[in-house]
N, C-alpha and C positions, 0 to 999 in steps of 0.2 A: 496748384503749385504751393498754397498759400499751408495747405494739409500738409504735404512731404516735409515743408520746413520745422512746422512743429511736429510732425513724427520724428524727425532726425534730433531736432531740439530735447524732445523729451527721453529718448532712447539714450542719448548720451549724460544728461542728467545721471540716470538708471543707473547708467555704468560708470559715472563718476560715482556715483556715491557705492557701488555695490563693490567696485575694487579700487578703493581710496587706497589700499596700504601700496599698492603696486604701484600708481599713477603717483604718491607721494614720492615714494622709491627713486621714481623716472625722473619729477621735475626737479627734484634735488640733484641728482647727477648732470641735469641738466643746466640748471642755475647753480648749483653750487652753494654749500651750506645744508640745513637741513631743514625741510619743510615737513611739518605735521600732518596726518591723516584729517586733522578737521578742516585744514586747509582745502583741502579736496572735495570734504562735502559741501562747504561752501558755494564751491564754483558747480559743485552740482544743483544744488538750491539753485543756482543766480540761470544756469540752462532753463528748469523746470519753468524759472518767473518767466523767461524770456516766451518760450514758449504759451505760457500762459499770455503775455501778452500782445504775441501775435494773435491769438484767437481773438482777444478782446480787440484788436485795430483792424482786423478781417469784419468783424459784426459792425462798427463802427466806419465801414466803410472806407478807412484810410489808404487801402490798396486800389481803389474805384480810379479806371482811367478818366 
């Protein structure tokens, strides 16, 4: 289980960052105002970290019943 979350984690990263102009597009329309494409890769970056950190808390034992 601890795999699928960082496959999901990191796949979406990917795709935040691979279609930032559209996903900026979307949350402007959605917040209102207008948000930048680097907005986006950011929040893709901060996916990839999380993912990365799951791996590192999985080695580290912190999911251990």
């Amino acid at each position: 289980m601890v795999w699928i979350a960082v496959v999901v984690f990191a796949l979406l990263g990917v795709v935040f960052i691979v279609r930032r102009g559209d996903l900026a597009r979307v949350q402007s329309l959605v917040a209102g105002g207008n948000l930048m494409p680097g907005c986006v890769i950011v929040e893709g970056i901060i996916l990839l970290l999380m993912a990365v950190a799951v791996v590192i808390a999985h080695y580290f034992g912190v999911f251990a019943r």
